[in-house]
N, C-alpha and C positions, 0 to 999 in steps of 0.2 A: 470846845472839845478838840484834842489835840487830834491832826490828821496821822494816819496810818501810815508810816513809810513803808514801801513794798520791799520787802528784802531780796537781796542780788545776791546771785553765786558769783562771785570773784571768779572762778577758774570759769566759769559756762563766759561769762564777760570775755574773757581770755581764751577762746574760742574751741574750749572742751566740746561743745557740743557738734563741734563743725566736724573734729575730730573723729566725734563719733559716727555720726553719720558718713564718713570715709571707711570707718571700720565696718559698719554695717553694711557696705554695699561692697567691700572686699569680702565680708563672708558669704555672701550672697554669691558674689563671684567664684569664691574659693569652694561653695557647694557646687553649685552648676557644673563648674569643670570637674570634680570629682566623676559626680553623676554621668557626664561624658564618657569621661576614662571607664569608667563601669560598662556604659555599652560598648564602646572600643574592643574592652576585653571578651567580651560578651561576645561581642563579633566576631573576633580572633579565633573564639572556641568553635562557635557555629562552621568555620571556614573549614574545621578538623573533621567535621563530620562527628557521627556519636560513639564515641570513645567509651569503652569499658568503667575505667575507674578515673576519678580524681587526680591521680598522681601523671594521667597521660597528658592533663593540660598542663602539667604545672612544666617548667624550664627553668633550673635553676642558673645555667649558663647565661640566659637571657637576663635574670634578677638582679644578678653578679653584675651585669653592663649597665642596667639604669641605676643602680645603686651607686658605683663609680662616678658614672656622671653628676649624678646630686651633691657627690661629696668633692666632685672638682667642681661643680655649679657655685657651692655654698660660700658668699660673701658674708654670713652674720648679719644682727646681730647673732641668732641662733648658730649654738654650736653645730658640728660635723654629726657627734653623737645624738645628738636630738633630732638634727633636720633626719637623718638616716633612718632612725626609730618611724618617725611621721610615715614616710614614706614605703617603708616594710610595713605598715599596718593598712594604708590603703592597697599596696599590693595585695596584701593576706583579704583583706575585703572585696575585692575585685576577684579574685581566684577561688572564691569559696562559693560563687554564687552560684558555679555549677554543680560543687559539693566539696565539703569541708575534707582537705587531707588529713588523714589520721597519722598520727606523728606518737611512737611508743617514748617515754622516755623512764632512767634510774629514779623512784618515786620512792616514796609519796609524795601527795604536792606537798608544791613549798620549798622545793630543793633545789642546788644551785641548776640541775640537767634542764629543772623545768622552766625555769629562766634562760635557760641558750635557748630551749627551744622558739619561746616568747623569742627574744631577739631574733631569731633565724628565719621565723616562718611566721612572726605577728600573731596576733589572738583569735584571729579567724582561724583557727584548725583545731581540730577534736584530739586532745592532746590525751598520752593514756599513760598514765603510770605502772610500771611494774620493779616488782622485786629486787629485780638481779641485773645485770650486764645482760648475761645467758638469754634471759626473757625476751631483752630487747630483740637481741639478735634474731631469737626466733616469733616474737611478734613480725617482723619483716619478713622474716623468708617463709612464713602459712600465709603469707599475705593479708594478716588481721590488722596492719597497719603499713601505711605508705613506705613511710621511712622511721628510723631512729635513731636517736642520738645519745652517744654515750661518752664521758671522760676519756682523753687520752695520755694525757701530759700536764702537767703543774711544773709552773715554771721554778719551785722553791721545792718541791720530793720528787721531780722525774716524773717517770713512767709510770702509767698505770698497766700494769704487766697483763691482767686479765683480758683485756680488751684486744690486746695486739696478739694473747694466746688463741682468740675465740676463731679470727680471721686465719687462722691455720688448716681449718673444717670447715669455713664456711665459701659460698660461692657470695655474699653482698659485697658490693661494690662502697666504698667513699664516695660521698654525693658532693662533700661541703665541710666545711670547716668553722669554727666557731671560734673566738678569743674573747674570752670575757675575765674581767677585773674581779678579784675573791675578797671582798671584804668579809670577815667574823666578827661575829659580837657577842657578848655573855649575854645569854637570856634565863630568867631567874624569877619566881614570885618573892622573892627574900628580900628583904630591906637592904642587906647591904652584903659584905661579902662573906660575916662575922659566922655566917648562919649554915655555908654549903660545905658539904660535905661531901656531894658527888659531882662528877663535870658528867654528861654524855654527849659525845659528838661520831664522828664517822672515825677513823683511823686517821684518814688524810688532815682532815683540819685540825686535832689533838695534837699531831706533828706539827700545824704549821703555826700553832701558838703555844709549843713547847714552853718557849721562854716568859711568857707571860705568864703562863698557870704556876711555873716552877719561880717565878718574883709575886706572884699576888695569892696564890691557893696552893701553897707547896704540898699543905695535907691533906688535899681533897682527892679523892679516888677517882681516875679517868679511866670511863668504860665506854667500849667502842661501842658503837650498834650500826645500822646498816644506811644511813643516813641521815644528816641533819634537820632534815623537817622529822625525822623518829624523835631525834635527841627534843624536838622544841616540843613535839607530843607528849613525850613522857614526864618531862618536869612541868605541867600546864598546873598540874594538883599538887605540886610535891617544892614548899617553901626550902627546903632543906640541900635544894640538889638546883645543876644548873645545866643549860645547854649551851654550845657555841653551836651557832646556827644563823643564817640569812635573817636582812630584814624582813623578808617576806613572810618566813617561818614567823617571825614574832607574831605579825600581822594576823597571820593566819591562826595560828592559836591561841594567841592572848596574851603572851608571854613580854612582860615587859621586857624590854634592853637596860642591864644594866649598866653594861660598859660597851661601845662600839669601836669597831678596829682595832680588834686585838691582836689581828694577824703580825707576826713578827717581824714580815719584810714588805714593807708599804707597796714592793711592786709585784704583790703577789696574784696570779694570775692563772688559770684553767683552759686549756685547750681542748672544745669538745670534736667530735667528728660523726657527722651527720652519714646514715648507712642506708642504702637501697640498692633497690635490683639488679640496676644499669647502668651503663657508664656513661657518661657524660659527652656532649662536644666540646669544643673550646670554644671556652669565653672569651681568652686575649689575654687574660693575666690568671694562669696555671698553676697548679703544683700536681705533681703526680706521688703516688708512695706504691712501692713496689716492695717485694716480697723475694729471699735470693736464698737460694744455696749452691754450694762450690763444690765441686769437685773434692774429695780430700788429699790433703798433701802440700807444702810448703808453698806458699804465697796465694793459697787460692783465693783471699777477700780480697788481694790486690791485683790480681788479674780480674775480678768480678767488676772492682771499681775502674780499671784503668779507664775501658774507653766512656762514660764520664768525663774524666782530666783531659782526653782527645777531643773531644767533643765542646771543651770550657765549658763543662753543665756544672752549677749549682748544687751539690746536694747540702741540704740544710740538716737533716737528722737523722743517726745511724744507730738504730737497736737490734741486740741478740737476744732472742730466744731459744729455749732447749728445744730440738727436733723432734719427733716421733719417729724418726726413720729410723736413731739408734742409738745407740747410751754414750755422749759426748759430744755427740752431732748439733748444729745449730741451723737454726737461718734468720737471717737479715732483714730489719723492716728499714726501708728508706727513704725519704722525702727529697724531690729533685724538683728545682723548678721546671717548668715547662710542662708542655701537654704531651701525652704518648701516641699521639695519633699526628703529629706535627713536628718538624726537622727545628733541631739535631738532635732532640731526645728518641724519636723513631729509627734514625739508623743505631745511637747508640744501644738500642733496644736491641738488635739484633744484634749487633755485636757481642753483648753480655748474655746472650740465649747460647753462643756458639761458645762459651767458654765454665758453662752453668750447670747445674743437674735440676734447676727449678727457676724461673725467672716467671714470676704472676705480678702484672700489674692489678693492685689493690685497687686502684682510683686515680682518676684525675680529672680536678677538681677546680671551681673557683676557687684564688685565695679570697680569706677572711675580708671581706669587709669594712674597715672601722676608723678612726677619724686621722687625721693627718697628725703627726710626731707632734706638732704646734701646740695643738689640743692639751690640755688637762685632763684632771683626774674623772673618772669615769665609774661610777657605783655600783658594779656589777650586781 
């Protein structure tokens, strides 16, 4: 009777299993210290004494600082964007344990507002969709929800004019700022493209894949509706019609992808801005957005701006809005780096009071988070 050979794993010979067991006592490890950081935090709150709501332990200034450092820590192999991600979800898990932030955002799920928020604030928070821009704003200020976050800017159609109109009547503050990568995709039960007849997406995204509907669906009918996880809802049943809409929207209703990245301009991209009560301290790396009207009468945006240019300040982005004050009137929304509680944007702060009929700082705020120029592409 011929003996048995015992059969061998080559890679376990090759000392896989040694491996393993290195991996199993780093996870081990990589619990434990979680777990630590969990009471740390835990501690941290206790030290506040018992605070009203959720949103008093939270520190977005402080978030902004260990975030930075992970992403000047980060040697790889893991990217900037990934190690960051890891790390915003144990924060989001360590800060929820004394109760979850409620966080409004532009809904239904599924849409790109509710991925900044994922990015911003991790999965640990009770995330609430509503209707409107409008909503958001006023979810925050009855206090039914911590903070919220709404589009502000697309790096490929500008401005989203609603949102910078709302802060004209409202007392919330800029808490935080979001940059996140826009990819669109055709989502379709259709076989191929032979068969749609309608596109439905938001307004913004129909624009930013003008060119593609107008080279692959010249005769298909694009109709707005009020968001992209709308447009992936409505064609769930309907073989004949299609949405541009997130991969998450797919996910979430079922909607297959027919085509992915159809966006026009591959560095197409969304600026959201995080809204609450209070203003912030300074985290060390700033941006403030302020709010201006002049004087009327020749050169008043440039004596607005001057001291600014006295000052060597930054401003990064300059929009007009129509006034309410009176029929041709304006005012200024503007992004400056630096903190307004901190020199030389605080004297130039008075400066521009003494020469203004309105000067409100909107916010100031950590900048955006996110991985170093080096990096690649990013799947928002």
């Amino acid at each position: 009777m011929a003996k048995k050979h015992r059969e061998t794993n080559p890679l376990q010979d090759n000392g896989l299993g040694e491996v393993r067991e290195k991996i199993d006592a780093l996870d081990a490890q990589i619990q434990s210290l979680i777990s630590e950081r969990a009471q740390l935090a835990s501690a941290v709150a206790a030290s506040k004494g018992k605070l009203d709501n959720a949103v008093d332990y939270y520190r977005p200034e402080r978030e902004a600082q260990v975030l930075k450092a992970v992403r000047d820590r980060n040697e790889g192999p893991i990217s900037d964007d990934e190690m960051l991600r890891l790390f915003r979800e144990i924060m989001s898990v360590c800060l929820a344990q004394q109760e979850p932030l409620k966080v409004a955002f532009l809904g239904p799920e599924g849409t790109f507002t509710q991925q900044a928020v994922h990015r911003h604030f991790g999965h640990s928070v009770q995330a609430l969709g509503v209707t409107g821009i409008d909503d958001v704003f006023t979810q925050v200020e009855s206090t039914e929800a911590d903070f919220g976050v709404v589009p502000v800017e697309n790096s490929n159609q500008g401005i989203v004019s609603h949102t910078l109109d709302r802060f004209v009547d409202s007392d919330l503050k800029i808490c935080g700022e979001i940059e996140m990568a826009i990819h669109h995709n055709l989502l379709s039960q259709a076989k191929g493209l032979a068969g749609i007849e309608r596109i439905y997406s938001h307004q913004q995204s129909l624009s930013q894949c003008r060119n593609w509907i107008r080279q692959h669906l010249p005769s298909a009918e694009c109709i707005a509706v009020s968001s992209n996880a709308e447009a992936a809802r409505r064609v769930r049943h309907s073989p004949d019609a299609a949405a541009i809409s997130s991969r998450s929207a797919a996910e979430l209703y079922g909607v297959p992808i027919l085509f992915a990245r159809i966006e026009d301009r591959p560095d197409n991209a969304t600026r959201f801005l995080v809204i609450g009560r209070q203003l912030l301290p300074a985290s060390g790396d700033d941006k403030t957005t302020m709010m201006l009207a002049g004087y009327e009468g020749p050169g008043a945006l440039h004596a607005l701006l001057t001291p600014l240019a006295k000052h060597s300040l930054n401003m990064s982005r300059i929009e007009s809005r129509p006034s309410s004050a009176s029929r041709w009137s304006y005012v200024f929304f503007i992004d400056v780096d630096g903190h307004a509680e901190a020199e030389p944007l605080k004297s130039a702060l008075e400066e521009m009071q003494a020469v203004s009929s309105l000067t409100r700082v909107l916010g100031s705020y950590p900048r955006a988070v996110s991985s170093r120029p080096a990096d690649s592409d990013n799947d928002g």
